[in-house]
C-alpha positions in Angstrom: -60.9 35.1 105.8 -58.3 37.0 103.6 -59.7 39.9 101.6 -58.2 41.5 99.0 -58.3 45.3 98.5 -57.5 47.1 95.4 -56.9 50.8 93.5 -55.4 51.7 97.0 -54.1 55.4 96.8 -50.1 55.2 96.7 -49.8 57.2 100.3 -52.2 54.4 102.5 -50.8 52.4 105.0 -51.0 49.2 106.4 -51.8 51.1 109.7 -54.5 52.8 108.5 -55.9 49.9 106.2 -56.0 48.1 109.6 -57.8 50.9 111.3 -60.3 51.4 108.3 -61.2 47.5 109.0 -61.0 47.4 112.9 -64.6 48.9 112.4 -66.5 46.1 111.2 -64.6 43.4 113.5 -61.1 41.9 114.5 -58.1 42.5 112.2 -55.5 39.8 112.0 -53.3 40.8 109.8 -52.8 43.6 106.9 -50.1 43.8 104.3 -49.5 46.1 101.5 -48.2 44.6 98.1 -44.7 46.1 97.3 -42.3 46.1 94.2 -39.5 43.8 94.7 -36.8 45.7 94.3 -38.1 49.6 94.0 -40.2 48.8 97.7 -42.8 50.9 95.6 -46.6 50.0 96.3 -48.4 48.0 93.9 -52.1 49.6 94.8 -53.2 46.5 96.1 -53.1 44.3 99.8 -54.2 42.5 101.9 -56.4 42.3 105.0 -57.0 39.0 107.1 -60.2 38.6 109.4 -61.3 35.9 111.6 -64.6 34.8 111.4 -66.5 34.8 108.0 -69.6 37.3 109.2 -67.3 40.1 110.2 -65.2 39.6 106.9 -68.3 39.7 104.6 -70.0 42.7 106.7 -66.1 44.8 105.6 -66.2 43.8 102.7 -70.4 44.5 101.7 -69.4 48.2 103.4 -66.3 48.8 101.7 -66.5 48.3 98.6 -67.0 50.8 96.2 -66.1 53.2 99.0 -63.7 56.3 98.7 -60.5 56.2 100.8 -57.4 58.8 100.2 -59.3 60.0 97.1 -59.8 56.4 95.3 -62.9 54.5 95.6 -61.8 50.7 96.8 -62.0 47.2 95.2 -62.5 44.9 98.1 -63.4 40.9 97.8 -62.7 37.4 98.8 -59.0 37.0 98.1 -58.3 34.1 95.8 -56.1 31.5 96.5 -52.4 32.0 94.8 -51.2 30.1 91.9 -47.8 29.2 91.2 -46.4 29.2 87.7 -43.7 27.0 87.0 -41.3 28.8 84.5 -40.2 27.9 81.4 -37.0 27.5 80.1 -36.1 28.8 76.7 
């Protein structure tokens, strides 16, 4: 299951996103949104699980909680949309 987490403090890592996960099961993947150009964090990522139960269990016990000084927005990532750009 992919799981978005938000409000993530400037400094965090995907390193230590992963370990913050590894406690409630397997972590398959973690990435940390970045500015295109600047490479600047966004305050957002996210952290991919396999199996549902261990996904729902990190996500019920992290959200809401306080890491690096910010209290977390985790849930079910959504699926992404593409919008088609208009020409002017």
């Amino acid at each position: 299951m992919n799981i978005f987490v938000g409000n993530l403090a400037a400094e965090v890592t995907e390193a230590q996103l992963a370990e913050l996960f590894k406690q409630f099961g397997e972590v398959k993947s973690v990435e940390v949104a970045r500015a295109m150009f600047t490479d600047a964090p966004k305050g957002f990522g996210f952290v991919e699980m396999p199996g549902k139960r261990h996904s729902l269990a990190a996500i019920a016990g992290l959200d809401g909680k306080d890491f690096a000084g910010r209290p977390l927005k985790v849930n079910e990532a959504r699926p992404k949309v593409e919008h088609r750009r208009r020409r002017r």
